[in-house]
FIKOLZA-1660 file (N, C-alpha, C; in steps of 0.1 Angstrom, whole numbers, plus 5000, padded with zeros to 4 digits):
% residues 149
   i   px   py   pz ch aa at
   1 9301 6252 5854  A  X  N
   1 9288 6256 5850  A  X CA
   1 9288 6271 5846  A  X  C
   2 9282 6274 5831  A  X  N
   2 9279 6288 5830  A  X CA
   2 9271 6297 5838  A  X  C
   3 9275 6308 5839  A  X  N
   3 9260 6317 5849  A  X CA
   3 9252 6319 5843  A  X  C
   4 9241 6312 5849  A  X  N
   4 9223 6314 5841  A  X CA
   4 9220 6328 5847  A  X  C
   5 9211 6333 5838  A  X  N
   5 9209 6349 5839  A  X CA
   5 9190 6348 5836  A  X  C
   6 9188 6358 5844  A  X  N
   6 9170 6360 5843  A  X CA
   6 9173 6372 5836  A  X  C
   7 9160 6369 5819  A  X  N
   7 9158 6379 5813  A  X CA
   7 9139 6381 5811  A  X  C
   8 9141 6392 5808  A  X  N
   8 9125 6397 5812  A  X CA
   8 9122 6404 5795  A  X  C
   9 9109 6400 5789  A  X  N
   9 9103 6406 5778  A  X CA
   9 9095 6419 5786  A  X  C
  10 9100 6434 5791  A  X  N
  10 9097 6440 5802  A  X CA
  10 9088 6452 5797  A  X  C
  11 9087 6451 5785  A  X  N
  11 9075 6459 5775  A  X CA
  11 9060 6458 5785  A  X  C
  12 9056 6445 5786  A  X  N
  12 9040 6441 5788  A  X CA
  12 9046 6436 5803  A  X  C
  13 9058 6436 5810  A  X  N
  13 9057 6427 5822  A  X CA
  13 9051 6438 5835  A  X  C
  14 9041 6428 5842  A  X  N
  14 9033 6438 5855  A  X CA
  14 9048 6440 5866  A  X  C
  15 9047 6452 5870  A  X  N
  15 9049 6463 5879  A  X CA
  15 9054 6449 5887  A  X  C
  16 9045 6449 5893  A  X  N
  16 9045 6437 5909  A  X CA
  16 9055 6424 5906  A  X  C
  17 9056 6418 5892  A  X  N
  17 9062 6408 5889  A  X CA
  17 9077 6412 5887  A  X  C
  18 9078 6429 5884  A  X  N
  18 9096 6433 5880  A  X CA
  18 9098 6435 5895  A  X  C
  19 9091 6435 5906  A  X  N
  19 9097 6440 5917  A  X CA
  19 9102 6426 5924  A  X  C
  20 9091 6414 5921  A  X  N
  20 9098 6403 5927  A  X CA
  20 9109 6401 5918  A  X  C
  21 9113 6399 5906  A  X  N
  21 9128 6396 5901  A  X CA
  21 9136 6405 5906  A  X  C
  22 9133 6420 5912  A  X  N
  22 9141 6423 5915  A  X CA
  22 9149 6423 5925  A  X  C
  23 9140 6418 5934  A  X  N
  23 9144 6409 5948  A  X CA
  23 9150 6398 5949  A  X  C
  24 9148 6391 5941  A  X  N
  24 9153 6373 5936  A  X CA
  24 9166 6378 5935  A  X  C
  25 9167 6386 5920  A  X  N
  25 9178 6388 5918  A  X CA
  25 9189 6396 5926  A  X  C
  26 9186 6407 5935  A  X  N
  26 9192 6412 5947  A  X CA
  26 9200 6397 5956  A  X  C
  27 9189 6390 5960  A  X  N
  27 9192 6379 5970  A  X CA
  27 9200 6371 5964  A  X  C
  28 9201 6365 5950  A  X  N
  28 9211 6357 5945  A  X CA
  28 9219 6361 5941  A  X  C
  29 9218 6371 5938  A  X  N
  29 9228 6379 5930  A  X CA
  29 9232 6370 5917  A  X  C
  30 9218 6365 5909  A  X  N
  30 9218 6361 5894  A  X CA
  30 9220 6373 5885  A  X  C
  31 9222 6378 5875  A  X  N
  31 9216 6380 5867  A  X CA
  31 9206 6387 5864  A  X  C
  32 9198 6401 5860  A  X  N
  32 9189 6398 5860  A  X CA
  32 9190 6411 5847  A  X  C
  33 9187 6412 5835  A  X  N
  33 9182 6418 5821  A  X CA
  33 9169 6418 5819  A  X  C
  34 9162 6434 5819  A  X  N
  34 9147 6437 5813  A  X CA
  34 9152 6443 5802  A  X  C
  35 9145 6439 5789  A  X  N
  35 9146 6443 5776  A  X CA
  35 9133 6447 5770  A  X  C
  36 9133 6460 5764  A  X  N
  36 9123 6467 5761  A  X CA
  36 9121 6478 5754  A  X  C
  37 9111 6484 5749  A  X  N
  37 9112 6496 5734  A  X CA
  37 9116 6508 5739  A  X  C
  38 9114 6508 5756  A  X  N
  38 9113 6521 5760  A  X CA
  38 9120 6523 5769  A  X  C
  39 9125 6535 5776  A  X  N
  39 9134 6534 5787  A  X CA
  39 9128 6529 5798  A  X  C
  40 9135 6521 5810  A  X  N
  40 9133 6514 5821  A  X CA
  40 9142 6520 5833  A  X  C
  41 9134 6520 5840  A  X  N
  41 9142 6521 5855  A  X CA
  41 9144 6513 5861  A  X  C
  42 9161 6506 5865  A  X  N
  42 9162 6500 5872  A  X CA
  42 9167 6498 5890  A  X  C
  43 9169 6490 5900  A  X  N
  43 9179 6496 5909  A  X CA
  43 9189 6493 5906  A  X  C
  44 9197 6500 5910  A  X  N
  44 9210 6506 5912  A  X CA
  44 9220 6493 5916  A  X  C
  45 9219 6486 5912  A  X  N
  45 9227 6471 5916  A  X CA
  45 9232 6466 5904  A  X  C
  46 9246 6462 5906  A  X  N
  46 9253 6460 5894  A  X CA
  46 9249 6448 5884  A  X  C
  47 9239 6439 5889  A  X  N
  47 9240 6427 5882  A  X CA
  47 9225 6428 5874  A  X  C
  48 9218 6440 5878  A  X  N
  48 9203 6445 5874  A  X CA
  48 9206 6455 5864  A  X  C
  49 9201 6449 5851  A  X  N
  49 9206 6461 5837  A  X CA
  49 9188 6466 5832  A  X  C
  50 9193 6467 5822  A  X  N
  50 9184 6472 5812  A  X CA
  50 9186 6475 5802  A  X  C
  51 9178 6468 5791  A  X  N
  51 9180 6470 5775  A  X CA
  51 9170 6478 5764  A  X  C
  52 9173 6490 5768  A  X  N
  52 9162 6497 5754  A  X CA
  52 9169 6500 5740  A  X  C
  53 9158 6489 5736  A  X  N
  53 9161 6483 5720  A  X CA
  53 9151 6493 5707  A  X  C
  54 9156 6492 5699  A  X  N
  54 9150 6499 5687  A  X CA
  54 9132 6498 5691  A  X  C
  55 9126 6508 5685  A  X  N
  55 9107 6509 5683  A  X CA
  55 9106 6502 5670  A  X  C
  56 9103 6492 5670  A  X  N
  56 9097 6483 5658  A  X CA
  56 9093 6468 5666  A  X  C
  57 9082 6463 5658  A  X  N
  57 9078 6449 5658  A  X CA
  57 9087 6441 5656  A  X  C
  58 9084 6432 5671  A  X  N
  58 9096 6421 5674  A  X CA
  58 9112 6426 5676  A  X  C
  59 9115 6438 5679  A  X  N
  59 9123 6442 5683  A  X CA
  59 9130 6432 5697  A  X  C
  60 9124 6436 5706  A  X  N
  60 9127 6434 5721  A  X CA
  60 9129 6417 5719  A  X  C
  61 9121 6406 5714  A  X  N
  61 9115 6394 5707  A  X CA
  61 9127 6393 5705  A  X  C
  62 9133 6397 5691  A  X  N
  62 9148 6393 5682  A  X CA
  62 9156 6393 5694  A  X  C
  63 9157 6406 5702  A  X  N
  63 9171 6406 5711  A  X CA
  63 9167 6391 5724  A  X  C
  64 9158 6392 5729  A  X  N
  64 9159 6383 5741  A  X CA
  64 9163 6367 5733  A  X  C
  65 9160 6364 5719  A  X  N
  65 9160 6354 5715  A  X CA
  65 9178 6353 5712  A  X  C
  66 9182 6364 5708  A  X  N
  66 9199 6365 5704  A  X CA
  66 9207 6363 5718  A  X  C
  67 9200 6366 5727  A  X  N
  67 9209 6365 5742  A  X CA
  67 9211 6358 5751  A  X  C
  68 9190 6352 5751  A  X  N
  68 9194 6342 5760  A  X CA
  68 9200 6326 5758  A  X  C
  69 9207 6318 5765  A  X  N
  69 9213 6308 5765  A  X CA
  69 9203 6293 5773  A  X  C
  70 9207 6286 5768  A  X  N
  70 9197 6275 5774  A  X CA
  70 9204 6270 5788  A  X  C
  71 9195 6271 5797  A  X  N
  71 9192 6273 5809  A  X CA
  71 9186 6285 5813  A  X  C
  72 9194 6297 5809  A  X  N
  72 9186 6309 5815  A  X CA
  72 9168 6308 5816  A  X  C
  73 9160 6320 5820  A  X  N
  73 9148 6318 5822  A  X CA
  73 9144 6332 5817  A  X  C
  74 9135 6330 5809  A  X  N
  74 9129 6346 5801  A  X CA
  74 9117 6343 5806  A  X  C
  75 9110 6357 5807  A  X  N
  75 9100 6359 5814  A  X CA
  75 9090 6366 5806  A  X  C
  76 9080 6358 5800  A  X  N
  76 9072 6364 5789  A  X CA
  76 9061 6359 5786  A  X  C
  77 9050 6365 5779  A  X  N
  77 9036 6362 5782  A  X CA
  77 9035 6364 5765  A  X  C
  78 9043 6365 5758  A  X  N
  78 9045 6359 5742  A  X CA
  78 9047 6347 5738  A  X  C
  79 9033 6343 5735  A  X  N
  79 9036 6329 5732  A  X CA
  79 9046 6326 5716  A  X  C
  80 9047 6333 5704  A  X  N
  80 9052 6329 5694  A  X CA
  80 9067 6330 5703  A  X  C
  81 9072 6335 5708  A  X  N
  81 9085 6345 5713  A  X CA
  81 9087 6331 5723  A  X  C
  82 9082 6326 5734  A  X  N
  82 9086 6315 5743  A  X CA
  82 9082 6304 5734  A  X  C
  83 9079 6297 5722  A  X  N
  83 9082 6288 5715  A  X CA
  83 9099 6285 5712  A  X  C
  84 9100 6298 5701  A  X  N
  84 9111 6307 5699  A  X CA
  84 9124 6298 5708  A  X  C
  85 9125 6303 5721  A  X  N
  85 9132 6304 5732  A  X CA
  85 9128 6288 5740  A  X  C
  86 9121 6281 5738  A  X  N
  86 9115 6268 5743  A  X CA
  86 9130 6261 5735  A  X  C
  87 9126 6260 5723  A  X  N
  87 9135 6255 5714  A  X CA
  87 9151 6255 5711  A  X  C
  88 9151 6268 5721  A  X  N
  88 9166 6268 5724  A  X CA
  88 9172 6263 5741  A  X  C
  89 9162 6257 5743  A  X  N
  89 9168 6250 5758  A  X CA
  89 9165 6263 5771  A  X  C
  90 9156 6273 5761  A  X  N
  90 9155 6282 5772  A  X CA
  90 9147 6279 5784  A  X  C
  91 9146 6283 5796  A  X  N
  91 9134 6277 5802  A  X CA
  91 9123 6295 5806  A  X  C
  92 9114 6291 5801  A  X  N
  92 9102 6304 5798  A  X CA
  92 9092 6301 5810  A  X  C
  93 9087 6311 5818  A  X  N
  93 9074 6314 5828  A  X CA
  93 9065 6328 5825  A  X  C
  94 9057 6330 5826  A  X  N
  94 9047 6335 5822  A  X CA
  94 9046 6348 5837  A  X  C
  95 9046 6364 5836  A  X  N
  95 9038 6366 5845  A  X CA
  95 9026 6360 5855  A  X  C
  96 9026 6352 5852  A  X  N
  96 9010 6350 5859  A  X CA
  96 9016 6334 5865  A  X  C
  97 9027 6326 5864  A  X  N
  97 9034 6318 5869  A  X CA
  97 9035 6307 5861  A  X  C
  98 9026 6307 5845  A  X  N
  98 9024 6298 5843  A  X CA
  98 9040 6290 5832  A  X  C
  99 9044 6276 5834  A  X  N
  99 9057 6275 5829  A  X CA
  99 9054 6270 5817  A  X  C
 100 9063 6274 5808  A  X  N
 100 9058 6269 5792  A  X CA
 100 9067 6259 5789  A  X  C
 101 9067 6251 5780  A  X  N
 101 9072 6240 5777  A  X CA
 101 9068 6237 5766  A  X  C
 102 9079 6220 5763  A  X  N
 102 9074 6216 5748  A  X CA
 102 9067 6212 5748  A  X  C
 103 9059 6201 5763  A  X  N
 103 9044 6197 5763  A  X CA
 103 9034 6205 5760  A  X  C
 104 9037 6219 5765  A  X  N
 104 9022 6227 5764  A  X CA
 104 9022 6242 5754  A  X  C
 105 9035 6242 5750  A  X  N
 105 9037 6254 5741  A  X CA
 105 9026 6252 5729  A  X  C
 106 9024 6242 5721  A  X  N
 106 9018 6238 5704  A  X CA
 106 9003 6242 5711  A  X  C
 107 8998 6237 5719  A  X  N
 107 8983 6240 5723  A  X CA
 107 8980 6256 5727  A  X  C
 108 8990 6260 5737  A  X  N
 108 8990 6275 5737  A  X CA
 108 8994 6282 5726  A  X  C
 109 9001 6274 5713  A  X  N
 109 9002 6284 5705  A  X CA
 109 8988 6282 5696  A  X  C
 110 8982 6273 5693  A  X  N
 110 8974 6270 5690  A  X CA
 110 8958 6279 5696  A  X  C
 111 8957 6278 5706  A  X  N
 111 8945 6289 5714  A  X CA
 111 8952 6301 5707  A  X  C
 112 8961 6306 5709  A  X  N
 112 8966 6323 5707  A  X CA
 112 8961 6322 5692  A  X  C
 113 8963 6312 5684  A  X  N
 113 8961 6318 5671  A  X CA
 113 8943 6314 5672  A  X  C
 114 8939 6309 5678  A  X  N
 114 8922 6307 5676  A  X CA
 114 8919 6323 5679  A  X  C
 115 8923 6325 5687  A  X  N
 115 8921 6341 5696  A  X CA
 115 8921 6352 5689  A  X  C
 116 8934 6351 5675  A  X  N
 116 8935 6366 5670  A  X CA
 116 8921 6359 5657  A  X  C
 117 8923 6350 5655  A  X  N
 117 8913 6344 5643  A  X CA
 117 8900 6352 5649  A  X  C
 118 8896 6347 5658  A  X  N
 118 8880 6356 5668  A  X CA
 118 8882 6372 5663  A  X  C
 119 8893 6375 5672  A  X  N
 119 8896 6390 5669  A  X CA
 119 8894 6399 5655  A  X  C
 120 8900 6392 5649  A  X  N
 120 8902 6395 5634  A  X CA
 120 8888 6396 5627  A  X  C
 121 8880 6386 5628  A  X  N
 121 8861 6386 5625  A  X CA
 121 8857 6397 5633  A  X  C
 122 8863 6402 5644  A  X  N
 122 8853 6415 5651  A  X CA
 122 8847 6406 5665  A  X  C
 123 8851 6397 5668  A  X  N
 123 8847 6391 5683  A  X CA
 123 8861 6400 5689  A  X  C
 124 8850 6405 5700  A  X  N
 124 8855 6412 5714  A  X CA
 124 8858 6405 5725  A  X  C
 125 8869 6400 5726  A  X  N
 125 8876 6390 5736  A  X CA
 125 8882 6395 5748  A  X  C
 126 8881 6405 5748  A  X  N
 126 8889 6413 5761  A  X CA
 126 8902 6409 5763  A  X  C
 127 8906 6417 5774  A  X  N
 127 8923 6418 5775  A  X CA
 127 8922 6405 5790  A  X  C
 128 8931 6402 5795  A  X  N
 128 8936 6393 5805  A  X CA
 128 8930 6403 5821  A  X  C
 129 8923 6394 5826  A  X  N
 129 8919 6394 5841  A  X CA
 129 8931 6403 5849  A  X  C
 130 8927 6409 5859  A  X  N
 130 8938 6419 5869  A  X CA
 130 8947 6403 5876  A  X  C
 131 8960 6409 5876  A  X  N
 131 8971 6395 5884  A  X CA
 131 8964 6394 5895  A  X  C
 132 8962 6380 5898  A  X  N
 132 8959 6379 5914  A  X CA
 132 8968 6376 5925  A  X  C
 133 8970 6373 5939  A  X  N
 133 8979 6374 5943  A  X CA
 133 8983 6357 5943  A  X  C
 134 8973 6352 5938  A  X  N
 134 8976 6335 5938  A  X CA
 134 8981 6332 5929  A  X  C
 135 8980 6343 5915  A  X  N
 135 8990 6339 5906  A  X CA
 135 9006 6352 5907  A  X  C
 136 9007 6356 5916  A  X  N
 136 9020 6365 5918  A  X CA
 136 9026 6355 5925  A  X  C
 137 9018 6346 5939  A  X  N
 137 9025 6335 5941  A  X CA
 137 9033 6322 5934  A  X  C
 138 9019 6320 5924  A  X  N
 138 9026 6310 5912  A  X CA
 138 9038 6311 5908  A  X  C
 139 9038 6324 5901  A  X  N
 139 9050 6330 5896  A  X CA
 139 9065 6329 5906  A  X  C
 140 9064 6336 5920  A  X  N
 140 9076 6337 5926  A  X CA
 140 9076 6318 5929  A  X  C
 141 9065 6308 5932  A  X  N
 141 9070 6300 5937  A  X CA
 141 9076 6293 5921  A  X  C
 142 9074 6292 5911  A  X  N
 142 9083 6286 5897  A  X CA
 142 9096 6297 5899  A  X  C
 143 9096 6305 5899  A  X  N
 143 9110 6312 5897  A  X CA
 143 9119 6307 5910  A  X  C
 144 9114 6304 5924  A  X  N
 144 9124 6298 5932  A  X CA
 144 9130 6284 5929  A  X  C
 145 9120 6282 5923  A  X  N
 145 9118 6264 5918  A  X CA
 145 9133 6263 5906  A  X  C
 146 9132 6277 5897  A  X  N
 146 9145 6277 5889  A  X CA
 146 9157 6280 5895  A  X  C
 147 9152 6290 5905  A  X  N
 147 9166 6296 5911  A  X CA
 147 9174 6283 5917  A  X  C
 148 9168 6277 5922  A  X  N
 148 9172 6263 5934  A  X CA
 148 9174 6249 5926  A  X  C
 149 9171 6253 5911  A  X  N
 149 9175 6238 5899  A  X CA
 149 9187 6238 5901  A  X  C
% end
């Protein structure tokens, strides 16, 4: 079996969610790649990297899509980008815990484009609710759920 690796879209990912991968990944000693426009701090553990990729649109996007392998698990709240990566056997979770798939990717991609359509007319839609701790839960309990597939 190949080593599955956790990769992170780590531009937009919350604080609290890079500290549980970082733990996961400490304890299993998986894998664990944040990829992003800007420099990152990581710990000091050999199997914990970091990727600062060119400043342009879909940058960070192109590379997680060039790297990851199907099984691994990317961690991203882009829905065009976890279509992307759906399609390649990738398995994709959302900050907020939620797991994307081929059943439910077309409808979330589908709302996201209703959303920029609102935006685009001048409807003020606001940004996403503060993480709760029920959905930090969500999150760590799908990521055990992969770790232990």
């Amino acid at each position: 079996m190949t080593e599955r690796t956790m990769w992170v879209d780590a531009d937009a990912c919350p604080n609290v969610i890079k500290d549980v991968l970082f733990k996961a990944s400490t304890r299993t000693k998986i894998p664990l790649t944040l990829i992003a426009n800007q420099y990152l701090r990581t710990p000091s553990i050999r199997w914990i990297t970091a990727v600062q990729v060119d400043q342009g649109f879909d940058e960070a996007d192109n590379e997680l899509v060039r790297r990851a392998n199907a099984g691994d698990i990317v961690i991203t709240s882009d829905i065009p980008l976890a279509d992307e990566l759906i399609d390649k056997g990738v398995r994709v979770l959302t900050p907020r815990g939620e797991v994307l798939e081929k059943e439910n990717i077309k409808s979330r991609l589908n709302i996201r484009d209703f959303m920029d359509t609102m935006r685009s007319s001048g409807v003020q839609t606001g940004g996403p609710p503060p993480m709760s701790t029920s959905e930090k839960q969500a999150f760590s309990n799908a990521l055990d759920k992969w770790i232990h597939s």
